[in-house]
TIBA-490140 format. One record per residue: residue number from 0; x, y, z of N, C-alpha, C in turn; residue in three letters. Coordinates in steps of 0.2 Angstrom, whole numbers. Layout:
% TIBA-490140
nr;n.c1;n.c2;n.c3;ca.c1;ca.c2;ca.c3;c.c1;c.c2;c.c3;rest
NUM;X;Y;Z;X;Y;Z;X;Y;Z;ala
...
This chain:
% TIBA-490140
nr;n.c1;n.c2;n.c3;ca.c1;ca.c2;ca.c3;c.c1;c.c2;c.c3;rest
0;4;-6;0;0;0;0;4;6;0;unk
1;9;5;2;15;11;2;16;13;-4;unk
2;19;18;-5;22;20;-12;27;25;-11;unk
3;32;24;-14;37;30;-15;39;33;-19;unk
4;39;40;-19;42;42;-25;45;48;-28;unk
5;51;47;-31;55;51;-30;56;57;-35;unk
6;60;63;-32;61;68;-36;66;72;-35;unk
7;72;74;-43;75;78;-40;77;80;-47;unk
8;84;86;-47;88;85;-53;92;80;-53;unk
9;94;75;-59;101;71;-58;106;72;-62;unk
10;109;80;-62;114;78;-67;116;84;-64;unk
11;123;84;-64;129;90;-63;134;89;-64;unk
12;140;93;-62;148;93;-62;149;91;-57;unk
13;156;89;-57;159;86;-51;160;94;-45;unk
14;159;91;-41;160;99;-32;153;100;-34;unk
15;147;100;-38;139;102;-38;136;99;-31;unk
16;131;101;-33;127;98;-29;117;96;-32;unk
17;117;92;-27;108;89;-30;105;87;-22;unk
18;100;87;-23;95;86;-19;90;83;-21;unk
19;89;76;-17;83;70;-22;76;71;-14;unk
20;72;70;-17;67;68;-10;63;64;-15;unk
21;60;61;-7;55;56;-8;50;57;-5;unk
22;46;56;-7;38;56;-3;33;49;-3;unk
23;31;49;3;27;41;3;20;43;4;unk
24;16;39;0;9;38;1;6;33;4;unk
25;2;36;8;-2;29;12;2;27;17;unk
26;5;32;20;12;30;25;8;31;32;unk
27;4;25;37;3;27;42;6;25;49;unk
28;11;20;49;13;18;54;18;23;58;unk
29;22;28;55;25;31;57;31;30;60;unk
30;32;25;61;37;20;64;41;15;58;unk
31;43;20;56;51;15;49;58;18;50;unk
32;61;14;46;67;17;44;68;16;39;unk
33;72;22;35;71;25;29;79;26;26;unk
34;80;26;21;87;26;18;86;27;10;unk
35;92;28;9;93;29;4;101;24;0;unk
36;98;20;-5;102;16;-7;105;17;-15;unk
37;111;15;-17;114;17;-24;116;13;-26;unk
38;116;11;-36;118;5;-38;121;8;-44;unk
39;129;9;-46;131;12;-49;133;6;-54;unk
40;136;6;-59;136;3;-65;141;-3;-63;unk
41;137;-11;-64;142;-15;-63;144;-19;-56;unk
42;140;-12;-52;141;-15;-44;134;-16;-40;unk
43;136;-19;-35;128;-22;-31;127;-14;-29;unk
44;121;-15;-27;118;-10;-24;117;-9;-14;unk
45;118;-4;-14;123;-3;-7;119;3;-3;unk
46;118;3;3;116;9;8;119;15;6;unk
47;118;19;7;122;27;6;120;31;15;unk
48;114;31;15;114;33;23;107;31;23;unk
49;104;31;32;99;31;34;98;32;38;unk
50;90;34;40;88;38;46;84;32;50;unk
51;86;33;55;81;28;59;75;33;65;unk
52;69;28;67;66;30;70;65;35;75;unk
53;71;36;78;73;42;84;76;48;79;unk
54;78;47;76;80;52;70;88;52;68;unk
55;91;48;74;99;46;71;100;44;65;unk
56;106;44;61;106;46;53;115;42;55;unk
57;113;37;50;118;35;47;125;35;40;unk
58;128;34;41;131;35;31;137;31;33;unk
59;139;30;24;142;25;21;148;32;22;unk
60;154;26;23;161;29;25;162;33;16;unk
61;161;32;12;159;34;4;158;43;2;unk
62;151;42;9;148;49;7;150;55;14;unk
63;151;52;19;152;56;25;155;60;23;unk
64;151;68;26;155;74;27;151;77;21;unk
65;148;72;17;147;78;10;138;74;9;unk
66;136;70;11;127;69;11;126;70;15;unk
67;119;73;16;113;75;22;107;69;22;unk
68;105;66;26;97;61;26;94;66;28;unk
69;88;69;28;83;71;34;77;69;31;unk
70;74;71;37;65;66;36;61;73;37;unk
71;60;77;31;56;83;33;52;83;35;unk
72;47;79;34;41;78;38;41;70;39;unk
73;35;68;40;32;61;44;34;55;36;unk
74;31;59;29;30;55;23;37;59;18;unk
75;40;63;20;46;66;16;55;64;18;unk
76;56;61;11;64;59;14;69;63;10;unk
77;72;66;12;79;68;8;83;69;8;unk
78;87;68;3;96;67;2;99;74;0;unk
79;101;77;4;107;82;0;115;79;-3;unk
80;116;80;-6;120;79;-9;125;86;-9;unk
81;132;86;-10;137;91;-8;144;88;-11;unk
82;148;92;-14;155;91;-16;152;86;-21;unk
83;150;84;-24;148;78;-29;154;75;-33;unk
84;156;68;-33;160;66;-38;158;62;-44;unk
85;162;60;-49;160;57;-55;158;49;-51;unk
86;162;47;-45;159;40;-44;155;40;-39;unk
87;150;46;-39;144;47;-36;138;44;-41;unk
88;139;44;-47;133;40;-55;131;35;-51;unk
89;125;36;-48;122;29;-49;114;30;-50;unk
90;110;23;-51;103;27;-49;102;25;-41;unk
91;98;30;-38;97;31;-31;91;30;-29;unk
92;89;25;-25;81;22;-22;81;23;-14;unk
93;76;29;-15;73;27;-8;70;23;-4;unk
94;70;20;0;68;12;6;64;15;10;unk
95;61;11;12;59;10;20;57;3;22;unk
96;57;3;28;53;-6;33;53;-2;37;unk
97;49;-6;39;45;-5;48;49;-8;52;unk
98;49;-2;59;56;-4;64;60;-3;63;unk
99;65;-2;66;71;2;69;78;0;62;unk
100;82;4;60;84;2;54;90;-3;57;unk
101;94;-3;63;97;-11;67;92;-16;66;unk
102;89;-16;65;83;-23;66;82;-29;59;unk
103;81;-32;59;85;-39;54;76;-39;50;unk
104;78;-39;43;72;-39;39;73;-34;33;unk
105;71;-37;27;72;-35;21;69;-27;20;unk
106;71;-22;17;68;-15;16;62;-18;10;unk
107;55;-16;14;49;-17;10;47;-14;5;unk
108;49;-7;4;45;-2;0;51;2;-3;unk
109;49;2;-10;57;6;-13;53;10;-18;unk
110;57;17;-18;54;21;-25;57;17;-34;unk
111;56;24;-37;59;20;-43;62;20;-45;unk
112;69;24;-44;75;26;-43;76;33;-48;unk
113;82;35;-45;83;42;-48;90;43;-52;unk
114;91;42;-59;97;40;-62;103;46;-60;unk
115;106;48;-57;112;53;-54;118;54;-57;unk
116;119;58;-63;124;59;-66;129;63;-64;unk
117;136;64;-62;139;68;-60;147;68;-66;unk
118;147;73;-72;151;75;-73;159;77;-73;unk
119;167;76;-73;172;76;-72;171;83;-75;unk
């Protein structure tokens, strides 16, 4: 019943910057953890950061220092993006599942991805 889905610009130079969000429909439990995940050409697809239920925010040793997670609202998710590099190119899907994002269980709900071009 979830949905998500995503918006943003996907294309810049390397140092640019973007900003993606997500918005969920039918979203009533209130209680997820939400991330944001990237699969760049050739490799699995991997975490880049996440927000868990109390508001703690995680990220991939990758992006630290240069991505923001924040949860604007209860149904909005978003990625700043900062200093962008060329092996930043990936498409990028927003997630959720219910319960705490430490908690063992597959992320149930994914947007559609957002292809992120970044430039040299």
């Amino acid at each position: 019943q979830v949905q998500l889905v995503e918006s943003g610009v996907g294309s810049v130079q390397a140092g640019g910057s973007l900003r993606l969000s997500c918005v969920a429909s039918r979203y009533t439990s209130r209680r997820h953890c939400m991330a944001w995940f990237r699969q760049a050409p050739g490799m699995e697809r991997v975490a880049v950061a996440a927000i868990d239920i109390d508001g703690s925010a995680t990220y991939a040793d990758s992006v630290k220092g240069r991505f923001t997670i924040s949860q604007d609202n209860v149904n909005t998710l978003s990625l700043q993006m900062n200093s962008l590099k060329p092996e930043d190119t990936a498409i990028y899907y927003c997630a959720a599942k219910q319960g705490y994002c430490t908690e063992r269980g597959d992320f149930d709900y994914w947007g559609q991805g957002t292809q992120v071009t970044v430039s040299s």
